[in-house]
Short mmCIF file of the C-alpha atoms (twelve columns), coordinates in Angstrom:
data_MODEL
# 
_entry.id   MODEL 
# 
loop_
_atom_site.group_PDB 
_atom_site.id 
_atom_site.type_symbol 
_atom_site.label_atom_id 
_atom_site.label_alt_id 
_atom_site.label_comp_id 
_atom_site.label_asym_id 
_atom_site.label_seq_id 
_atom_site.Cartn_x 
_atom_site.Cartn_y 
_atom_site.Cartn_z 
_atom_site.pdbx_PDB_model_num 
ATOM 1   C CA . UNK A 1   4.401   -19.165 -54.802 1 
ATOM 2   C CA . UNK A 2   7.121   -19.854 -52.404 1 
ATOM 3   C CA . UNK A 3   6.401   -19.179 -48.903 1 
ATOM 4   C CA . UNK A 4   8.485   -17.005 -47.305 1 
ATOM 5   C CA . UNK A 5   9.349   -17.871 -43.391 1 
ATOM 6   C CA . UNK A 6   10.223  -15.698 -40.677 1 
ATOM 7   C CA . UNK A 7   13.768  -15.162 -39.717 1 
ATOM 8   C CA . UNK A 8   13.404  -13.439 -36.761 1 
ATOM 9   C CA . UNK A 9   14.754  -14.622 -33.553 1 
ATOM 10  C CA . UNK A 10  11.701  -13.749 -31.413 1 
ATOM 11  C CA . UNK A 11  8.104   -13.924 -32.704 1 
ATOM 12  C CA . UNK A 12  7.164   -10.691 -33.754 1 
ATOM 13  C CA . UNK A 13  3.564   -10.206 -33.399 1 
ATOM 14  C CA . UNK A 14  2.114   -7.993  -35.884 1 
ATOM 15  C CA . UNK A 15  0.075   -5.554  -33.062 1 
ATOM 16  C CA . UNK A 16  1.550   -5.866  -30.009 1 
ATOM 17  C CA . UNK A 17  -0.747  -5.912  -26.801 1 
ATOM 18  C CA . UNK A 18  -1.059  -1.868  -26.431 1 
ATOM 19  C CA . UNK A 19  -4.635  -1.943  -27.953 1 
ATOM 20  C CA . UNK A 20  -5.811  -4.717  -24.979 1 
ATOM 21  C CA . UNK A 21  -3.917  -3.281  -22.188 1 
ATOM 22  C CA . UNK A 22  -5.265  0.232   -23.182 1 
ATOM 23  C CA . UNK A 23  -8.930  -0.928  -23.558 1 
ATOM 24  C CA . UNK A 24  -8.973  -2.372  -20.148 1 
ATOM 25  C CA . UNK A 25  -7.270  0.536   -18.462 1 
ATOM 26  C CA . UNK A 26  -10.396 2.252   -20.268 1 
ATOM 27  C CA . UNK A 27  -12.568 -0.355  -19.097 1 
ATOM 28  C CA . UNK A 28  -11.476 -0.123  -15.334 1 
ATOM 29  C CA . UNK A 29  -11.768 3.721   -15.431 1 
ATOM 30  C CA . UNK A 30  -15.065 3.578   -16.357 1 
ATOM 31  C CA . UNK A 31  -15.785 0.831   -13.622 1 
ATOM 32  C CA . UNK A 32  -16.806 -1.488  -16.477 1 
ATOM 33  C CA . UNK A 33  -15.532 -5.375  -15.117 1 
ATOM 34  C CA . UNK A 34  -13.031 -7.094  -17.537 1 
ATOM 35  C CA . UNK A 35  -15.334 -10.458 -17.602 1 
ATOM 36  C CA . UNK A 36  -18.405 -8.069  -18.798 1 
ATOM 37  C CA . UNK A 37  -17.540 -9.391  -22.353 1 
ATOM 38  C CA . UNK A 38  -19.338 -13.065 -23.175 1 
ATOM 39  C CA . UNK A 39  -16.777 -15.807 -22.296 1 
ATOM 40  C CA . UNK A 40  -13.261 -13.246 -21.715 1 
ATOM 41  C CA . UNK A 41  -11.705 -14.961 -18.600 1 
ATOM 42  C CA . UNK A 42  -8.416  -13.295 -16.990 1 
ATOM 43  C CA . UNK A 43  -5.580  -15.147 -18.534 1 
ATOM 44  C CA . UNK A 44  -1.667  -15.249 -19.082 1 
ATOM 45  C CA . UNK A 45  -0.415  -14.107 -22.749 1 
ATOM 46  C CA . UNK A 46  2.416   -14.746 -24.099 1 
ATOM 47  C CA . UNK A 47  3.569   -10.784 -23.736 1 
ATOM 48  C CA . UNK A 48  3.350   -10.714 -20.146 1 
ATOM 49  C CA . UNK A 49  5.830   -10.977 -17.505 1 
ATOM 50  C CA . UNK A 50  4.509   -13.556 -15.149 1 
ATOM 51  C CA . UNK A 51  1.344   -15.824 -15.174 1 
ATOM 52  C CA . UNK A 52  0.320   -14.925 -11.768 1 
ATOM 53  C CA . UNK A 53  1.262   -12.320 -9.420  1 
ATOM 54  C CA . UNK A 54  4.549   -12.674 -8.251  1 
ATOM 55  C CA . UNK A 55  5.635   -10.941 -4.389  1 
ATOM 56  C CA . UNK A 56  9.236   -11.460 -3.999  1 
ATOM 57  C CA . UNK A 57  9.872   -11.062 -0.361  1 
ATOM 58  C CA . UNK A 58  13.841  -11.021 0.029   1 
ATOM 59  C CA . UNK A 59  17.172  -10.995 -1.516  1 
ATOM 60  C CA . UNK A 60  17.491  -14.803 -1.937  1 
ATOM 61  C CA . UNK A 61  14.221  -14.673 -4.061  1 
ATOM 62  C CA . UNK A 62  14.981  -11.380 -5.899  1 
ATOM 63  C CA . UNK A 63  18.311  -13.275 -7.098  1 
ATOM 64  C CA . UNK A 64  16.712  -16.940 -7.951  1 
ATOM 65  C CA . UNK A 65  13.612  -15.469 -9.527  1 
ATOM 66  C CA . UNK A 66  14.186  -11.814 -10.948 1 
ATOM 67  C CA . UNK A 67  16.210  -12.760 -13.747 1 
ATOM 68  C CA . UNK A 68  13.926  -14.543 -15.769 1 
ATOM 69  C CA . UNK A 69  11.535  -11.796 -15.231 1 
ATOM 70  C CA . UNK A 70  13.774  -9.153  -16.603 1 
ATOM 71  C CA . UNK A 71  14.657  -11.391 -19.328 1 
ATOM 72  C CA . UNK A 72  11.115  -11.113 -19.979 1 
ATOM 73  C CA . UNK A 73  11.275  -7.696  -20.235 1 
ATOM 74  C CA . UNK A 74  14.414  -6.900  -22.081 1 
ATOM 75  C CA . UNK A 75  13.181  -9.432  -24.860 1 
ATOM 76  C CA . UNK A 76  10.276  -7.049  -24.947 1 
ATOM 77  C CA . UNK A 77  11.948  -3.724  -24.626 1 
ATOM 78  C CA . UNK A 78  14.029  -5.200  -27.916 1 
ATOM 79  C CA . UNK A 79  10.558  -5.434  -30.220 1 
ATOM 80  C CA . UNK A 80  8.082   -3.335  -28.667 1 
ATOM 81  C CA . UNK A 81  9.280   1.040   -28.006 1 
ATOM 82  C CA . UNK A 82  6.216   1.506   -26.051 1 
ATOM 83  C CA . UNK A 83  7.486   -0.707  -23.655 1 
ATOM 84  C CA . UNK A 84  10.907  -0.117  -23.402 1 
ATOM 85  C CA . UNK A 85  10.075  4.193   -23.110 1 
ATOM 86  C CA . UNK A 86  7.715   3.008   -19.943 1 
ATOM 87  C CA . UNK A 87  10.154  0.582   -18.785 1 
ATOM 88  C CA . UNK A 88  12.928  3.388   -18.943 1 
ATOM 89  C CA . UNK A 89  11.205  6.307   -17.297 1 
ATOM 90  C CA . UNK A 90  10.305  3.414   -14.404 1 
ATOM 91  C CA . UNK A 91  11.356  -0.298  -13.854 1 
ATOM 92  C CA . UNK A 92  9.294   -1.019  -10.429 1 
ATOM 93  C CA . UNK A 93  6.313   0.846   -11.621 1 
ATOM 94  C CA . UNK A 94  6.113   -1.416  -15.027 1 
ATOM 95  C CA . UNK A 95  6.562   -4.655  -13.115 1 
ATOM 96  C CA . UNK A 96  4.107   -3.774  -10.667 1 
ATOM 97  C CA . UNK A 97  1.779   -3.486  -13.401 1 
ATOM 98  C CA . UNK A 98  2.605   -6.544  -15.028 1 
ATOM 99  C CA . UNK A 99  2.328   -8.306  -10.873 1 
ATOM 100 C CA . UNK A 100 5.503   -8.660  -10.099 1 
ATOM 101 C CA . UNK A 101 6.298   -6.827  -6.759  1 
ATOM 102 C CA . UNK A 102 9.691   -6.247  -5.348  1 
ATOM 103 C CA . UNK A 103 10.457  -5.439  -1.376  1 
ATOM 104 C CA . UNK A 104 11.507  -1.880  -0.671  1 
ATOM 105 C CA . UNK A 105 14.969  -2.142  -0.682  1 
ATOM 106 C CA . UNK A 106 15.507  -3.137  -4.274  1 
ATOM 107 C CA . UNK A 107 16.109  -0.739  -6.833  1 
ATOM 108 C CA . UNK A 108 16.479  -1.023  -10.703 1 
ATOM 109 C CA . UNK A 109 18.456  0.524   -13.359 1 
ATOM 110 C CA . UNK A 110 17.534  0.754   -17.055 1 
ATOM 111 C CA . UNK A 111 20.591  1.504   -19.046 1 
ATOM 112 C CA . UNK A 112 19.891  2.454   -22.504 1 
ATOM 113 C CA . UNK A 113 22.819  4.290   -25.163 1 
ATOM 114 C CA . UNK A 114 22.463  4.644   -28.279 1 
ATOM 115 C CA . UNK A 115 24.988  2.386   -29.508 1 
ATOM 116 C CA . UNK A 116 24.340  -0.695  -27.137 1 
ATOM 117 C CA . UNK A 117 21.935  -3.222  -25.997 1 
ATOM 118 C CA . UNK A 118 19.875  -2.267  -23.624 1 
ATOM 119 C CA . UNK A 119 21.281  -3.111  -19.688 1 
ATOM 120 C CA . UNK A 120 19.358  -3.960  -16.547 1 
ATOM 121 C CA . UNK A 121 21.168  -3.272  -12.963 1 
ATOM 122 C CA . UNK A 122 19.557  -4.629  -9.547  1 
ATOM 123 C CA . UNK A 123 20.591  -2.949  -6.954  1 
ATOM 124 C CA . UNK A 124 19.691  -3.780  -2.923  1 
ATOM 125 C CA . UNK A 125 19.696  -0.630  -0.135  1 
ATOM 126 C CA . UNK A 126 19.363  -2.049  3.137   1 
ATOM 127 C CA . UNK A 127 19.547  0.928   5.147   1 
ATOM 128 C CA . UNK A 128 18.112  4.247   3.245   1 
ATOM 129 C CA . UNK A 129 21.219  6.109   3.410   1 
ATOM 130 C CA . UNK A 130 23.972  3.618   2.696   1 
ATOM 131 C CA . UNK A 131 25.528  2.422   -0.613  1 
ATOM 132 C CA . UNK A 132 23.665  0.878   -2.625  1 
ATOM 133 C CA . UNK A 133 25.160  -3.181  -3.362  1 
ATOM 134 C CA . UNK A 134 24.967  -4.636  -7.219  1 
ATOM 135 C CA . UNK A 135 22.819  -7.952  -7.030  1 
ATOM 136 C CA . UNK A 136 22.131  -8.587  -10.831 1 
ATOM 137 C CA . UNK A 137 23.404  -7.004  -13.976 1 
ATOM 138 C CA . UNK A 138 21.029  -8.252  -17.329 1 
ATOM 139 C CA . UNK A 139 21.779  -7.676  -20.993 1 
ATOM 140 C CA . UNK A 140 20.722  -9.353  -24.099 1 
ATOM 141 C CA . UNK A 141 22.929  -12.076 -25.808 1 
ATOM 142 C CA . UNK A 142 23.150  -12.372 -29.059 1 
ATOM 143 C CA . UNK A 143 24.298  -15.229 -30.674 1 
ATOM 144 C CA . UNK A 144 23.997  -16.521 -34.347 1 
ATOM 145 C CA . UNK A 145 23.319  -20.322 -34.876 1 
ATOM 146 C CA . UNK A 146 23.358  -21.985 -38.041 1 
# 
């Protein structure tokens, strides 16, 4: 029988992390420690955003550093809903929970219609009550290779 290979342009991962993430959330609110399992050390997967916690301090490193994050993100938001509904309802609150912290004057947008690809705007607010100024706009590229 002919094997059949995978035509996708992302790999697709058959269960996506929601099972892990939601047994440690269970774990930690049950005060259990996440190394109480024989040989599980902390470690980057390939679903997450970052490797290590990532504090980005200024605009300079929002701008160099940011958009591979989001990147991140929007490939995810493309296979996985759960993601992209919690990603919708609130950018900073997702990447804070996937370590990636961003100073108080940024602010995202998720831009989601029916008909397109999803969007991603970065916006900076210096001052509280000013206009807001467009740092990075992100959207997924499509492109067909043969």
């Amino acid at each position: 029988m002919k094997e059949r290979m995978s035509r996708a342009l992302v790999p697709v991962i058959s269960r996506l992390p929601t099972l892990t993430r939601l047994r440690d959330a269970v774990r930690h609110a049950y005060g259990v420690p996440a190394a109480a399992e024989p040989g599980s050390q902390p470690r980057a997967r390939d679903y997450d955003l970052v490797r290590h916690q990532t504090r980005l301090r200024n605009r300079e490193q929002v701008e160099r550093y940011l958009p591979d994050i989001l990147g991140r993100a929007l490939a995810r938001i493309w296979i996985d809903p759960g993601f992209r509904d919690r990603f919708a309802a609130d950018p900073v609150a997702v990447l804070e929970y996937y370590d990636v912290f961003l100073p108080e004057t940024i602010e995202i947008e998720f831009v989601a219609e029916a008909n397109s690809r999803p969007q991603v705007v970065v916006y900076e607010r210096p001052i509280r009550h000013m206009p807001r100024r467009r740092l990075l706009y992100l959207q997924l590229v499509l492109t067909a290779a043969r």
